[in-house]
C-alpha positions as MATLAB code, in Angstrom:
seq = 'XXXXXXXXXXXXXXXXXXXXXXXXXXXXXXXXXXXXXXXXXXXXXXXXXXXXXXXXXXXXXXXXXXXXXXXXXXXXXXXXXXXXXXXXXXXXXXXXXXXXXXXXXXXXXXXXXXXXXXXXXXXXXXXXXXXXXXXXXXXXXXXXXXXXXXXXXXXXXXXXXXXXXXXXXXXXXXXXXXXXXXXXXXXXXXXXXXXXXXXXXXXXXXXXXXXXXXXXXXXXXXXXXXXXXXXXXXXXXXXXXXXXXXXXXXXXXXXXXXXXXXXXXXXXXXXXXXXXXXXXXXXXXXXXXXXXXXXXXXXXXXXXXXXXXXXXXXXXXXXXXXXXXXXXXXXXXXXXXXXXXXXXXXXXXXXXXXXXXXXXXXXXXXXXXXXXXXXXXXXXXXXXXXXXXXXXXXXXXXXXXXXXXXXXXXXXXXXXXXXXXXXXXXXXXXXXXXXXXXXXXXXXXXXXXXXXXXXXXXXXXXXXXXXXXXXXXXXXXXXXXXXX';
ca = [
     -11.679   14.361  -42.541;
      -9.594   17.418  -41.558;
     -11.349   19.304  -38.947;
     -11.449   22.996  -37.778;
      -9.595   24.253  -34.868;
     -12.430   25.560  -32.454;
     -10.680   27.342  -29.372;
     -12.348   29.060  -26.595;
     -10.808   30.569  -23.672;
     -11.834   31.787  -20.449;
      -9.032   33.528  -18.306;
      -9.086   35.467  -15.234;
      -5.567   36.772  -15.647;
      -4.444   38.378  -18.817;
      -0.669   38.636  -17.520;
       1.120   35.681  -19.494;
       1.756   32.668  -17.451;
       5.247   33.239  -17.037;
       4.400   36.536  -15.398;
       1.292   34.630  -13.111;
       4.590   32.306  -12.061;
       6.502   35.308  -10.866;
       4.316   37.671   -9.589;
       1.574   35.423   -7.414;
       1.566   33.178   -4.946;
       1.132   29.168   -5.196;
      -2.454   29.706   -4.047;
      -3.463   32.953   -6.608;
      -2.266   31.008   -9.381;
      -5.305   29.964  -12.174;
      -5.050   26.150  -13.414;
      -3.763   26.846  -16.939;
      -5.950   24.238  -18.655;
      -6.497   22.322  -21.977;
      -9.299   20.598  -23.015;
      -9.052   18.955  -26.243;
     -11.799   16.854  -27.391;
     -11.859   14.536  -29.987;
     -15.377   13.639  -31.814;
     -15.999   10.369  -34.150;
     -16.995   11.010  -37.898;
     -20.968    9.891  -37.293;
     -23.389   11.747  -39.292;
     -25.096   12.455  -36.390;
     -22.229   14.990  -34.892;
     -22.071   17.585  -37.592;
     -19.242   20.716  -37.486;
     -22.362   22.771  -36.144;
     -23.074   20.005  -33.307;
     -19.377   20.032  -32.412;
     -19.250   23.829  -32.374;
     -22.258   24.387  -30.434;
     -21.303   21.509  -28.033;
     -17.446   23.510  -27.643;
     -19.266   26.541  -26.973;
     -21.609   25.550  -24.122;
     -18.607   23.347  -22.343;
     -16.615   26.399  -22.111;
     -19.783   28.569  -20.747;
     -20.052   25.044  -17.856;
     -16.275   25.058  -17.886;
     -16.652   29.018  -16.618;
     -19.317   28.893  -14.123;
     -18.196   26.084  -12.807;
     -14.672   27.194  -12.303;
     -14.613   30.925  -12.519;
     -11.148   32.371  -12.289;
      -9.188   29.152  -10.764;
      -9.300   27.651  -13.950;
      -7.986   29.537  -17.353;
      -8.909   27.008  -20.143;
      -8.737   26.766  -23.574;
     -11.079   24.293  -25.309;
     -10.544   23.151  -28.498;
     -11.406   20.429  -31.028;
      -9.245   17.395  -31.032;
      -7.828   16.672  -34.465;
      -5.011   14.163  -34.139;
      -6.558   11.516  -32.045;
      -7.272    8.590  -33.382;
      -9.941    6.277  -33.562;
     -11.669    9.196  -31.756;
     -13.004    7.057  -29.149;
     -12.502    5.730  -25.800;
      -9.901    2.867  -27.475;
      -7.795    5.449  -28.711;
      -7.735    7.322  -25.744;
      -6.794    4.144  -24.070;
      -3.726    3.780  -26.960;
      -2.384    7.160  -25.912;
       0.797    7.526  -24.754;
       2.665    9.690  -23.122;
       5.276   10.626  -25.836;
       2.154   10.566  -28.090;
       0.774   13.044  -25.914;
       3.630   15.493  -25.838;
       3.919   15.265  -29.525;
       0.861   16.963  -29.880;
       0.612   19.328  -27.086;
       2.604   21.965  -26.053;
       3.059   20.966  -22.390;
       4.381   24.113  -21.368;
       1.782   25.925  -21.578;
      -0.149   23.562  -19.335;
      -0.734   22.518  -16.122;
      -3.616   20.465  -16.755;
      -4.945   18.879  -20.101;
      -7.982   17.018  -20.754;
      -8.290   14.363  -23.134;
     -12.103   13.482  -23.921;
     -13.664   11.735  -26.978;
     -17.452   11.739  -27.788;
     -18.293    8.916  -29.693;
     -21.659    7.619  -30.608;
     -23.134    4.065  -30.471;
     -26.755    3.735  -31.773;
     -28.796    6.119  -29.524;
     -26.211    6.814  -27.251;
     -23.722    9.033  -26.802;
     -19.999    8.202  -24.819;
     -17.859   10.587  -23.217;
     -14.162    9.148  -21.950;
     -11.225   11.563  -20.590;
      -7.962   10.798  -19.484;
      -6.051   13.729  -17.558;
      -2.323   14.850  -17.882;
      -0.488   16.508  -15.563;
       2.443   18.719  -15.520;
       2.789   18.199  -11.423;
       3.663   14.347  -12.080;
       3.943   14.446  -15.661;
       2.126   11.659  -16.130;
      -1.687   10.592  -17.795;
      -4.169    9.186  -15.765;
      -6.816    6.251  -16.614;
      -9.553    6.875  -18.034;
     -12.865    7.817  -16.857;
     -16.474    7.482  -18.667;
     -20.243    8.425  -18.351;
     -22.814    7.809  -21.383;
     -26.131   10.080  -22.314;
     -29.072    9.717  -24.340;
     -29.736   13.470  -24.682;
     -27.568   14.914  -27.377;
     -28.277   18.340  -25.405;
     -26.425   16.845  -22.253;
     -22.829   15.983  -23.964;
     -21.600   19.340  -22.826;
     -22.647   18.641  -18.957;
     -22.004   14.702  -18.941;
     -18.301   15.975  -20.433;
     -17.933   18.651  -17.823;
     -18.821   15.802  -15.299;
     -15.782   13.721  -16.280;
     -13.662   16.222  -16.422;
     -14.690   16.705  -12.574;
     -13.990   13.477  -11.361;
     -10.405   13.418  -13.571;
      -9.629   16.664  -12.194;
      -6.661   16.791   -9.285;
      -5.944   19.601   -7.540;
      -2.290   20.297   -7.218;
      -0.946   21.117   -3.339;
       2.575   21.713   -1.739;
       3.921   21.038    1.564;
       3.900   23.545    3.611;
       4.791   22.516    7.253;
       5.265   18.741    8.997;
       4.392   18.761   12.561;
       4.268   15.221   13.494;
       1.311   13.056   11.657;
      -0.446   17.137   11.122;
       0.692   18.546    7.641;
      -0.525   21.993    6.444;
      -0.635   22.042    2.552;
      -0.754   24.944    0.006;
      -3.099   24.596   -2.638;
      -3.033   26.242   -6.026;
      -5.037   28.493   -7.302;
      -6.808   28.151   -3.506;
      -7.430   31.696   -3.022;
      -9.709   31.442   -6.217;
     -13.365   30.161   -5.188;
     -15.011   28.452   -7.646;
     -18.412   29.568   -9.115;
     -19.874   26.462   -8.588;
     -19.751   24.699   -4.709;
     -19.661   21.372   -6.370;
     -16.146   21.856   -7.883;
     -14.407   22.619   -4.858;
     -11.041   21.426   -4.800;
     -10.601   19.807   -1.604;
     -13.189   19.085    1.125;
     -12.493   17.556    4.566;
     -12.047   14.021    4.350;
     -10.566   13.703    1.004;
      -7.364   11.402    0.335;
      -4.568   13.384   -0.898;
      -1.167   12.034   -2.043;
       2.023   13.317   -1.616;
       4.862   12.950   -4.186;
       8.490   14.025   -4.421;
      10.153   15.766   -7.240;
      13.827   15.777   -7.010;
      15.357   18.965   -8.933;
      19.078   19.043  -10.269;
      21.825   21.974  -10.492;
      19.209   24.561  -11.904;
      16.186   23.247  -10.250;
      14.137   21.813  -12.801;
      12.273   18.686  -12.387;
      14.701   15.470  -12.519;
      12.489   12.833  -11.340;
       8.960   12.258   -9.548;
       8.624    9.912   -6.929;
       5.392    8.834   -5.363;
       5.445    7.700   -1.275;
       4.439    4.362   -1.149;
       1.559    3.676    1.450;
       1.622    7.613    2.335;
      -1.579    9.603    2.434;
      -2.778   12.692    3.784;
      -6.632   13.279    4.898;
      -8.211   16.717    4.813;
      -9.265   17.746    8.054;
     -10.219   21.317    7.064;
      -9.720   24.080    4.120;
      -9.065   27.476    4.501;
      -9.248   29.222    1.419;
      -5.215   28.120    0.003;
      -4.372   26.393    2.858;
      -5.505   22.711    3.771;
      -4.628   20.560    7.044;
      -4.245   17.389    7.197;
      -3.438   13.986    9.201;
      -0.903   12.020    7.949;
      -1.479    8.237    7.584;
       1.437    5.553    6.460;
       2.832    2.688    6.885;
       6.164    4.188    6.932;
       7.884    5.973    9.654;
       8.232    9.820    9.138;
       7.905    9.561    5.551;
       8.111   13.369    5.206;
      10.450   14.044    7.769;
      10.608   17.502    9.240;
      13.311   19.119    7.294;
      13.297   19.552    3.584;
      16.409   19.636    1.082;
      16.640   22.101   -1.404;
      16.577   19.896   -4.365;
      13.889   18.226   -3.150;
      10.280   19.435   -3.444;
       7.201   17.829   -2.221;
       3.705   18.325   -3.742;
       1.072   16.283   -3.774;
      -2.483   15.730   -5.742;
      -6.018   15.046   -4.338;
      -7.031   11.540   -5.344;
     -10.919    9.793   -5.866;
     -11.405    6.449   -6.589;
     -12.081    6.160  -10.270;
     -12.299    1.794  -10.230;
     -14.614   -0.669   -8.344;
     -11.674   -2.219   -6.715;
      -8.107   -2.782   -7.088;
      -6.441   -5.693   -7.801;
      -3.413   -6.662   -5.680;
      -0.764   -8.629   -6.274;
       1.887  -10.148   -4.166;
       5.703  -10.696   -5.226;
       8.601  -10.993   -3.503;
      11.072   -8.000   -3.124;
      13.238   -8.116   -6.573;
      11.417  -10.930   -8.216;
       8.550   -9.216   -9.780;
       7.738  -12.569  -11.783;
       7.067  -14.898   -9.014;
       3.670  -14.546   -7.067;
       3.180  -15.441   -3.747;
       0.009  -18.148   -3.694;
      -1.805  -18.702   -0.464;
      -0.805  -15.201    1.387;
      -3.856  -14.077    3.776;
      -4.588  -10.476    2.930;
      -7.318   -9.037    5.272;
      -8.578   -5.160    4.495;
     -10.010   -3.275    7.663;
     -11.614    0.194    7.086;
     -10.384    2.607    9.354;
      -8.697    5.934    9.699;
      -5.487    4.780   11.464;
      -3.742    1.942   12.585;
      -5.041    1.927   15.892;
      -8.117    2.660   15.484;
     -11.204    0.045   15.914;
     -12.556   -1.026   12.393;
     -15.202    0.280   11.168;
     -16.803   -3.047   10.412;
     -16.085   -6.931    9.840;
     -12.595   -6.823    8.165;
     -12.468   -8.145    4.262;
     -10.663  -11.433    4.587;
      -9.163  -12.992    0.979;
      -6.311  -15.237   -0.132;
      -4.235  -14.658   -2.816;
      -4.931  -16.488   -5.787;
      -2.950  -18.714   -8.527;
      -1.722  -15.275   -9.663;
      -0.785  -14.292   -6.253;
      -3.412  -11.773   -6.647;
      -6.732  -10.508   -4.641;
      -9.329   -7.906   -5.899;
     -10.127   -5.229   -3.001;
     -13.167   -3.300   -3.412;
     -13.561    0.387   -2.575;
     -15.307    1.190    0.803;
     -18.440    2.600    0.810;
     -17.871    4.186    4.427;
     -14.713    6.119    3.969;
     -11.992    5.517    0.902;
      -9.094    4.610    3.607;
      -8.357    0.608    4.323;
      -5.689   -0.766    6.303;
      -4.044   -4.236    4.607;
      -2.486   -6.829    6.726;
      -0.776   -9.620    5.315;
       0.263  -12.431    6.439;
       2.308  -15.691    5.850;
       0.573  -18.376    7.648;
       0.971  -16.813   11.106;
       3.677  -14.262   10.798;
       2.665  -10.292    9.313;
       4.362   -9.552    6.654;
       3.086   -5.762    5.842;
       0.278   -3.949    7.393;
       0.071   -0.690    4.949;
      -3.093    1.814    4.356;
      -4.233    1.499    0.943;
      -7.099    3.616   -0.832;
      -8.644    0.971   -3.597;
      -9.990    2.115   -6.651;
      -7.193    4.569   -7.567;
      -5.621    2.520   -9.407;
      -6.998   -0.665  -11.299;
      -4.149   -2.674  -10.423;
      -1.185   -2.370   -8.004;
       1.711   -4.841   -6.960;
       3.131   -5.224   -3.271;
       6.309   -6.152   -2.805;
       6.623   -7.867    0.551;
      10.066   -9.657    1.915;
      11.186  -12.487    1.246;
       9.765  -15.246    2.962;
      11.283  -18.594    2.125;
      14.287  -17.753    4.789;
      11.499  -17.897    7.770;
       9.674  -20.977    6.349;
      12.959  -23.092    5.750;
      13.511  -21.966    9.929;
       9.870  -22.548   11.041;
      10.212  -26.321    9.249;
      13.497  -27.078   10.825;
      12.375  -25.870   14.020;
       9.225  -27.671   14.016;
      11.361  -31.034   13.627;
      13.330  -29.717   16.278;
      10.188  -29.351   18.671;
       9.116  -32.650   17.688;
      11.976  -34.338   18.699;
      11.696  -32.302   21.908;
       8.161  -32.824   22.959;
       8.726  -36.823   22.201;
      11.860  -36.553   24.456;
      10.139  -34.703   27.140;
       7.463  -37.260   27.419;
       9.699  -39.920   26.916;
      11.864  -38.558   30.067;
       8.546  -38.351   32.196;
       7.638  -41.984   31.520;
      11.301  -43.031   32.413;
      10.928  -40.864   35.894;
       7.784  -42.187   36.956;
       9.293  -45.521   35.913;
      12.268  -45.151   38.293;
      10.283  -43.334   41.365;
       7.816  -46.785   41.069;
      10.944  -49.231   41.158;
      12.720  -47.485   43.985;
       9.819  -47.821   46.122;
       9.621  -51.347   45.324;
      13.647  -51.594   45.990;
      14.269  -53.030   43.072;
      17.604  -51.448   42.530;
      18.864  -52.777   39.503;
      16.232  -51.920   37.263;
      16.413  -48.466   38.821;
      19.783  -47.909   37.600;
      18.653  -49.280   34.079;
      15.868  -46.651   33.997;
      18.749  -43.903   35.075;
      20.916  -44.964   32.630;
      18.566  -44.679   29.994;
      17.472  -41.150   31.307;
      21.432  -40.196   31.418;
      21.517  -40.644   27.339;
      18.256  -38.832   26.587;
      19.334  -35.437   24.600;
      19.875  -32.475   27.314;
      19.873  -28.870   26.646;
      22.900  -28.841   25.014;
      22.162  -31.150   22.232;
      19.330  -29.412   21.067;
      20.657  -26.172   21.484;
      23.522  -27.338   19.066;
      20.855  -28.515   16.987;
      18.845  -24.726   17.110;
      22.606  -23.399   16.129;
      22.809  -25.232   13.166;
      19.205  -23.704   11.876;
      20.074  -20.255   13.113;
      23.324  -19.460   12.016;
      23.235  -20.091    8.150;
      19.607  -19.055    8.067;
      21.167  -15.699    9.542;
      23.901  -15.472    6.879;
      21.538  -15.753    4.084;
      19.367  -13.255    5.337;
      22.255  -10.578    6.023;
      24.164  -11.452    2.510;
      20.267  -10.641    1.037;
      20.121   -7.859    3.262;
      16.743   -9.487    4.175;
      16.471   -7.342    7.362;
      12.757   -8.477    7.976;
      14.101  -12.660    7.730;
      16.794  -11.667    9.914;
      14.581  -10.250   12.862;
      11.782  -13.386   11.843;
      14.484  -15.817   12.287;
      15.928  -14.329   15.320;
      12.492  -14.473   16.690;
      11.806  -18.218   15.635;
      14.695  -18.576   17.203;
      14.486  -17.527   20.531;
      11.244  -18.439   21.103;
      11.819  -22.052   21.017;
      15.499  -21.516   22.409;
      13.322  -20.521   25.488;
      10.775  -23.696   25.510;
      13.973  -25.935   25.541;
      15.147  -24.793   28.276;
      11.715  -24.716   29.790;
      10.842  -27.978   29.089;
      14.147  -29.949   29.492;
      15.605  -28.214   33.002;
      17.308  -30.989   34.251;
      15.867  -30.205   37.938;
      13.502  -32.923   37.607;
      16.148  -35.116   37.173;
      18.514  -34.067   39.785;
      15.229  -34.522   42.575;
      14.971  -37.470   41.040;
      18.624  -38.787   41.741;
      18.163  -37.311   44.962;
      14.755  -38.922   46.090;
      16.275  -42.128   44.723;
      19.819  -41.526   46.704;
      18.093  -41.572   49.615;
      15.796  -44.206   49.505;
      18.567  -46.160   48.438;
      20.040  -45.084   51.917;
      17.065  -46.154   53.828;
      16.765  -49.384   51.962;
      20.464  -50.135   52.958;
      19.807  -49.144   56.781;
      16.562  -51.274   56.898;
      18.267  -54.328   55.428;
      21.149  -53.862   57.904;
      19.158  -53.545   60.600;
      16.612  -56.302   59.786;
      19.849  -58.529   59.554;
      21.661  -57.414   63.101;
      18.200  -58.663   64.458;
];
């Protein structure tokens, strides 16, 4: 069934957008928004119903937003099935098919769809900032009367504001924030309020400085700490080191969108850097809510292991959206990142490779082996030696010598700790595996350090010594004993 084209439009500007662009600042431009919404053919929502229902959105639309928002609301009329599946099947070339994205900076996708006594609403946002479409988001009525408001809902909780960086001082960031200088009619549809996630992207610009690509930071976030009509400051949280830097290139331009959790929890999965097909089974991951890395948790960390699938769900925190992952591989941390669940439904961590350390830890666990059962086995030999001297029973003193002479020393097993370092070092450099490198390194030294420790050859030099010299008095005794 061919359906009407309903628009209605609410602008604060009448300028055309080009001339909003030129003339005004980041934070006195109006949202240029579309909301298209797409109804299914029951009886039950006439062309009157869908009319009426247009109209009162755009009257919540307007006193909700006022003049930061300039929308146009109109009746969907190429979606299909007109329901939350086929907003699911949208694509993005689909998408820009249909709509003029020029003219856009934010579009709404919603479908009303009705099943028995109730009705659905689902949206799914586009952007122009990131150019990409969200996931989707859904509430359900039973008042035909409330469609307009349960739709204006989702579109609330789909909405992201759109900021810019203004200034990097340190971990403090001041943001610009469009259409900022605009308050909205309604409190409730603030853009940003302290506390709020927000995160930043880059968009790298060619010759004539149009978008070329969009890059999100992984692991980067920036918390509202307080709002000031366009302007917004922030703390910066990452797992990266200065992943803004303090200087910024001309052909590179850094924005960045306030986030809300849209899922219960996200789920995570582990795969090795460049091998997106192979999970990693058996990692610890362990999710503490706090603020920063140093801070104290907020409560009893969430500890999980990674699945068959190499995968763990993480559910959103209730006291604060910000978690901090650590993950490890048996005893050695792999990444410790923040991470906001529920953003996404599902996200994939690549960590280092790890089968460079574990090869080292194994061979270097044989190696200890041998070293603690050679360390005993020199103590037993000593104590051996020390009895039989006393007794002066000198040939089985020098048998017990002898056999401490051919135990390993230092050298052997250092030899031995070569072997296991050095090609464990050459794969890691010809993988440019910096993080096996500085594990294996580390493995390395460590029990470099308890050979030494343990198999200083001072014990047996005193021991030579002691026995040197009671050999000595033994030999005067017997002489004297015979001269008498």
């Amino acid at each position: 069934m061919k359906r009407c084209l309903v628009v209605f439009t609410f602008a604060a500007f009448f300028a055309s957008p080009s001339a909003i662009k030129a003339n005004e600042s980041f934070e006195s431009q109006p949202y240029r928004v579309l909301v298209s919404v797409a109804f299914d053919n029951d009886t039950g929502l006439s062309r009157d119903y869908r009319r009426a229902t247009l109209q009162d959105l755009a009257d919540v639309i307007d006193r909700s937003y006022g003049s930061m928002w300039q929308a146009d609301i109109v009746e969907n009329d190429w979606l299909f099935p007109e329901s939350n599946v086929g907003l699911q099947r949208v694509t993005l070339d689909h998408f820009k098919s249909q709509v003029d994205t020029a003219k856009f900076d934010k579009a709404f996708l919603v479908t009303v769809e009705m099943t028995g006594s109730r009705l659905n609403v689902s949206g799914r946002q586009w952007g122009a900032a990131t150019r990409t479409i969200g996931p989707v988001v859904s509430a359900a009525t039973f008042d035909r009367r409330d469609v307009a408001a349960t739709t204006a809902d989702v579109i609330r909780q789909l909405f992201q504001p759109v900021l810019t960086v203004e200034r990097v001082q340190g971990n403090k960031v001041t943001l610009r924030m469009q259409a900022g200088r605009h308050s909205p009619a309604d409190p409730n549809a603030a853009q940003v309020r302290p506390g709020d996630v927000i995160q930043p992207f880059f968009r790298y610009l060619d010759e004539k400085l149009a978008v070329r690509t969009i890059q999100s930071l992984p692991w980067t976030y920036l918390i509202a700490d307080s709002v000031d009509g366009g302007r917004v400051k922030c703390s910066l949280v990452s797992g990266l080191r200065s992943p803004l830097g303090s200087s910024r290139r001309r052909s590179v331009d850094v924005i960045a969108l306030r986030v809300r959790p849209h899922f219960d929890s996200t789920r995570l999965k582990l795969v090795p850097q460049g091998i997106p097909s192979k999970p990693l089974i058996g990692y610890s991951v362990e999710a503490v809510t706090k603020r920063n890395a140093n801070d104290k948790p907020k409560r009893e960390p969430l500890k999980q292991v990674t699945d068959r699938r190499g995968a763990v769900d993480i559910p959103t925190a209730t006291d604060g959206p910000l978690r901090w992952l650590y993950i490890r591989s048996g005893e050695s941390l792999l990444s410790r990142v923040p991470f906001v669940p529920g953003i996404a439904e599902a996200e994939i961590i690549q960590l280092p490779d790890d089968s460079i350390r574990l090869s080292v830890e194994g061979d270097t666990d044989l190696l200890m082996i041998r070293l603690v059962d050679t360390v005993a086995r020199r103590a037993v030999l000593i104590a051996r030696a020390r009895i039989l001297a006393r007794e002066g029973d000198w040939k089985h003193v020098d048998e017990q010598v002898a056999k401490i002479d051919k135990l390993p020393v230092i050298k052997n097993f250092e030899s031995e700790l070569t072997l296991i370092r050095v090609p464990a070092l050459e794969a890691a450099v010809r993988d440019k595996n910096r993080f096996a490198e500085a594990n294996v390194n580390h493995i390395c030294t460590r029990v470099s350090g308890l050979i030494k420790r343990y198999l200083d050859q001072a014990p047996v030099r005193t021991l030579k010594t002691d026995i040197a010299e009671l050999r000595k008095l033994d030999a005067e005794d017997k002489r004297l004993l015979k001269e008498k």
